[in-house]
C-alpha positions, 0 to 999 in steps of 0.5 A: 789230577789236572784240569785237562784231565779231568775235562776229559774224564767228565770229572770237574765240577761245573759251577753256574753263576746265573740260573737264568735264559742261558745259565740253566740250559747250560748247566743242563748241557753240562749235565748231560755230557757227565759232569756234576753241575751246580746252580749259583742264583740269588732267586731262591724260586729258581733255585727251589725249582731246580731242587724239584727238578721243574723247569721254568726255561721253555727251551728245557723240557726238565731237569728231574733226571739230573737232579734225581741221580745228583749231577745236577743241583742248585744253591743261594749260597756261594760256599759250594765254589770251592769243590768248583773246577769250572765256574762260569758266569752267566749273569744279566748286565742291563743299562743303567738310565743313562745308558751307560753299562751296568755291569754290577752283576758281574763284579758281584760275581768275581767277588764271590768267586775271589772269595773261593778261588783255588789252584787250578780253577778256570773262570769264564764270562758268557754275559754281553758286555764291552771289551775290556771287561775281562782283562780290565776288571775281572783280572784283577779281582783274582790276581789280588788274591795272589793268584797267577793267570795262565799259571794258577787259574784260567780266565776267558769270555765266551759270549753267550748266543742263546735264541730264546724259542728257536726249535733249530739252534739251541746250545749244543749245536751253535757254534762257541766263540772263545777267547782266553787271557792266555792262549793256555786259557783258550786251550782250557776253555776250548777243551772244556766247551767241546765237551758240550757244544759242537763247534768252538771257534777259539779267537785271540784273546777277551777283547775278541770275543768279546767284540764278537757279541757286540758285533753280532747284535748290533749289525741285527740292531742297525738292520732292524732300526733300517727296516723299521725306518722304511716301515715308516716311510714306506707307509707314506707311500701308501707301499706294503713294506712286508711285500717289498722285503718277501720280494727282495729276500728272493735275491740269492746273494747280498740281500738278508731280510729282516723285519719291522716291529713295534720296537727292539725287545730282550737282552741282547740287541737293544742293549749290546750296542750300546755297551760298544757305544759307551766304550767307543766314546772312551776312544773319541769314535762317534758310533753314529749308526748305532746311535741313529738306529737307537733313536729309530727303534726307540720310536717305534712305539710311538709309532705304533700308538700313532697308527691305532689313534689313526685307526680309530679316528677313521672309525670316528672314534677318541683312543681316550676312552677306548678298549685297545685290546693287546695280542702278546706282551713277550718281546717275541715269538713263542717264548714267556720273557718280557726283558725291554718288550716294546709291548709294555711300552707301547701299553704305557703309552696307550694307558698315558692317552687314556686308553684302557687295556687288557691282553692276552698271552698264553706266555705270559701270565700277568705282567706288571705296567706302571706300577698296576698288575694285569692278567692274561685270562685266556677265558675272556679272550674271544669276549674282549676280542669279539664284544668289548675291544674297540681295537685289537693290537697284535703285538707279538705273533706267537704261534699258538693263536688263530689270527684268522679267528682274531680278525673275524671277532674283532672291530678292528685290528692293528698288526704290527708284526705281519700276523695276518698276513694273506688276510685281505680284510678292511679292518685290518690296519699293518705296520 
C-alpha cells in the first residue's frame, strides 16, 4: 500500500519531532482525524506528560482520550521512526549571540530520521527558518543514504503559524502553506495536511514556503518596530499614541493597527527576521528595515526603564533602592511562555539600577533572571500592590487581572500595554 493510500485510510503513522508550542497541538490534530501519532522530544517531563495524558500546552485542553485508546503516544528515543510513514519536524531554531541562525536543532533531527529512513516516508520541516534550508541542508542528509527525492521519499517545508492563546485561529482552521522538493512532494504533503487543516495553500517549491514565514513576521516586526518608534516620539509631544492608532484604525482600507510595547517577545518575530537578514547579506542586500526595526524594539526596554525612573523621580524618589513591582513576565496576553519576553529583560535592567523586583503572573509560575530564581505568589499580590511597591509595572495585559483594582492599591502605576485604558488616574503613567 502506498502512501496516498494510506493518507486516505487514516492509516499512516504520523511521527512528531518536537513536543513543543506547535509539535503537540499537531500531533493532537493528527489524533483526532484517526491516524496513530507518536511524540519524539529530548525532555522526558513532556514525554511523561504525554504518557499521562496531562497537557502542559494551554491551547490543548487533554490528551487523556488519544493516549487511553493508543492513537497517541510519546518517546525520547527515536527507534520508533522506522514504523513512521510521515514524520514532521517541529523543532525551535533560536539565534545564536551573533544573531546568526541556529538551526542545530534541525540537522539533529535529519540525522535521526536519516538513520531511520525507508521507502516511501514523507518528511516535512514546519520550524521558521531561511530559504534554503530545505533543498541545501535537508536534502542531502537523506539523499546520501541513497534515497531518491520524489521517488523514494518526499520532502517539503510547511512553516508553522501557531498563535499561541488566540480562542479564534488555532491549527485546524489556519490555512497551511506548503511547498514541496517535487510537485509529487507538494502532492503528498497537500494530501497529508488536508486531512487536519482546513484550507492548504501548496506554493512552488522549499524557498517559497519558506519565505512565506519570513515575510509574515517580519512585515509584523517592522510594524511593530514603527509604531514602537512613534510611541517614543509621540510621548514627546505630549500626544497619546494609543488614542491616535483607535483613531486611525477607524480607516476601512489601507490602514492595520498595531501596538507599541515593552519590546518584541516569542519565537517567531523577533528572530524570523533576522534569518531573512542572515541570508540576504549572502547575496549582497542590505535588509535595512529589518535592521532598523531590530535596533528599535531592542531598545524598548530601555525605554521602559527610562519611564519608571522619570516616574519616580517625579515622586522624589531614587529607582535604586525601590520596590518596582511587575504585572506579567510572558511575552504576551493569556499564554505560560517566556521565549525572548522583554519582561525579563526589562527585570534585568531594573535589578542593574538597583531596584528590587517581584511579580505576579498566574501563567508563569516562577522564572529564572540572571541566574536568581523568583516566584509568582498569587497571595501576596495585593500586598506588594497595595503596601510595599513604590512602582507597579504592567508588563503583560493578561485578561484574568482586574486593572482597575491594581490602580486603586497602587502608589503608582507604569503601563506599558495600554491595560488601563479608560482610567483617568493621575498615577498612572502610559507608554
Amino acid at each position: 500500500m502506498n502512501l496516498l493510500e494510506k493518507i486516505h485510510l487514516r492509516t499512516a503513522k504520523i511521527g512528531i519531532i518536537g513536543g513543543g508550542y506547535v509539535g503537540l497541538p499537531l500531533a493532537v490534530e493528527f489524533a483526532k482525524a484517526g491516524f496513530p501519532v507518536i511524540v519524539f522530544d529530548l525532555d522526558e517531563k513532556k514525554i511523561n506528560s504525554i504518557t499521562q495524558g496531562v497537557s502542559y500546552i494551554p491551547d490543548v485542553p487533554t490528551l487523556q482520550p488519544f493516549v487511553e485508546n493508543g492513537i497517541l503516544s510519546a518517546s525520547t528515543t527515536f527507534d520508533a521512526l522506522d514504523e513512521v510513514d510521515a514524520a514532521i519536524i517541529c523543532v525551535p531554531t533560536p539565534l545564536k549571540k551573533t544573531k546568526d541562525p541556529d538551526i542545530q536543532y534541525i540537522l539533529a533531527a535529519c540525522d535521526s530520521i536519516a538513520d531511520h529512513i525507508h521507502e516511501g516516508m514523507f518528511i516535512s520541516l514546519e520550524s521558521s527558518t531561511y530559504p534554503g534550508t530545505t533543498d541545501e541542508l535537508m536534502l542531502p542528509i537523506f539523499e546520501s543514504r541513497g534515497f531518491t527525492v520524489g521517488v523514494d521519499f518526499y520532502l517539503c517545508f510547511s512553516p508553522e503559524r501557531v498563535d499561541p492563546g488566540n480562542p479564534v485561529y488555532q491549527t485546524h482552521n489556519i490555512p497551511k502553506v506548503i511547498g514541496g522538493i517535487t510537485p509529487e512532494c507538494t502532492k503528498l504533503g497537500t494530501a497529508l495536511y488536508s486531512t487536519v487543516v482546513e484550507s492548504v495553500v501548496p506554493v512552488e517549491g522549499t524557498r517559497t514556503a519558506e519565505m512565506v514565514k519570513l515575510l509574515e513576521n517580519t512585515f509584523r516586526m517592522v510594524n511593530i518596530g514603527l509604531v514602537n518608534e512613534l510611541a517614543v516620539m509621540c510621548d514627546k509631544m505630549f500626544i497619546n499614541i494609543w488614542d491616535v492608532i483607535d483613531a486611525a484604525k477607524t480607516k476601512p482600507f489601507g490602514f492595520m493597527p498595531f501596538y507599541p510595547g515593552p519590546g518584541l517577545g516569542g519565537h517567531c518575530i523577533p528572530i524570523d527576521p533576522f534569518y531573512f537578514s542572515w541570508k540576504a547579506k549572502q547575496y549582497g542586500c542590505e535588509p535595512r528595515f529589518i535592521e532598523t526595526a531590530g535596533y528599535v524594539n531592542a531598545g524598548m526596554p530601555h525605554y521602559v526603564v527610562q519611564k519608571i525612573q522619570d516616574a519616580l523621580n517625579n515622586g522624589k524618589k531614587s529607582l535604586n533602592g525601590s520596590h518596582i513591582h511587575l504585572m506579567g513576565m510572558a511575552y504576551k496576553r493569556d499564554i505560560n511562555d517566556v521565549r525572548e519576553s522583554p519582561a525579563i529583560d526589562v527585570a534585568i535592567l531594573l535589578i542593574e539600577k538597583g531596584a528590587q523586583i517581584t511579580y505576579y503572573d498566574e501563567y508563569i509560575p516562577n522564572v529564572y533572571i540572571e541566574g536568581k530564581s523568583y516566584q509568582s505568589n498569587p497571595e501576596s499580590n495585593e500586598a506588594f500592590v497595595e503596601k510595599i511597591a513604590d512602582c507597579v509595572v504592567i508588563l503583560t495585559d493578561h485578561s484574568n487581572v482586574n486593572y482597575e483594582d491594581v490602580v486603586k492599591r497602587s502608589q503608582l502605576v507604569v503601563d506599558t500595554r495600554n491595560a488601563t485604558k479608560g482610567l483617568t488616574d493621575s498615577k498612572i503613567v502610559r507608554l
